[in-house]
C-alpha positions, 0 to 999 in steps of 0.5 A, spaced: 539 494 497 541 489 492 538 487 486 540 481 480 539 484 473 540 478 467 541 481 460 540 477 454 548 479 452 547 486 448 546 490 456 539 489 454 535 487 461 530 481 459 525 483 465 527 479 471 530 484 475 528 485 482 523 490 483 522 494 490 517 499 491 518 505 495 511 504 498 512 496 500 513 495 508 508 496 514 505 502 514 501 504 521 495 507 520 495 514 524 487 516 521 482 516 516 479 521 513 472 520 511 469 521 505 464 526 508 471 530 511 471 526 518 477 524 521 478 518 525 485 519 528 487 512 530 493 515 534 491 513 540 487 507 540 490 500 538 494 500 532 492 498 525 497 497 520 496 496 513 503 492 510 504 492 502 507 486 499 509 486 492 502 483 490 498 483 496 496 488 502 494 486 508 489 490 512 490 490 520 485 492 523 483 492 531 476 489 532 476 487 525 482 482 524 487 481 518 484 482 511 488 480 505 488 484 499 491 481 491 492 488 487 496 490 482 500 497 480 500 502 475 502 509 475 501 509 483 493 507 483 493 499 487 488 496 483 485 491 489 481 485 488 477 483 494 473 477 492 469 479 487 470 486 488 475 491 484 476 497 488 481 502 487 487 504 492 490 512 489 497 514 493 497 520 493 503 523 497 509 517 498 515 519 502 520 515 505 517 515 512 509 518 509 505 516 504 497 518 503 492 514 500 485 515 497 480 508 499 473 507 498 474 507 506 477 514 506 483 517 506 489 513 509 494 517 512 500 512 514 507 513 517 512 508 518 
């Protein structure tokens, strides 16, 4: 991974580095945990995806198709913007190959 830093001339960086989350990619979606303490495990039906951009998320899901999501980030809570909706992404656990976040749908629980 490279990354292009530009300073004013002191080391001082101005903000215009690249950023790279460890959560960005294509996540598989392996189940749902429900709100009420269901789980739905999608391993062994189509696969749905959810792919996180650096402003953007992108749900794919079988029957339901391709929903695209602005959102912004802080302290690993995805604030996401549907519409007129504001919604609230929570990462809950994130490894390299892992990550758990907390839904208004539910629990994702992803892998790469």
């Amino acid at each position: 991974m490279t990354a292009c830093v530009t300073t004013d001339g002191l080391g001082r960086s101005t903000g215009t580095e690249a950023e790279h989350k460890s959560y960005y990619g294509t996540w598989t979606i392996m189940k749902v945990v429900l709100k009420n303490g269901e789980i739905k495990d999608l391993t062994n039906g189509p696969i749905d995806y959810v792919h996180i951009r650096k402003s953007e998320i992108a749900e794919e899901i079988s029957g339901y198709g391709i929903k695209n999501y602005n959102y912004i980030e802080t302290d690993n809570t995805l604030i996401v913007m549907a519409g007129n909706r504001v919604s609230t992404w929570k990462i809950i656990e994130n490894t390299k190959n892992t990550m758990e976040i907390e839904t208004p749908a539910g629990r994702y629980i992803l892998s790469r």
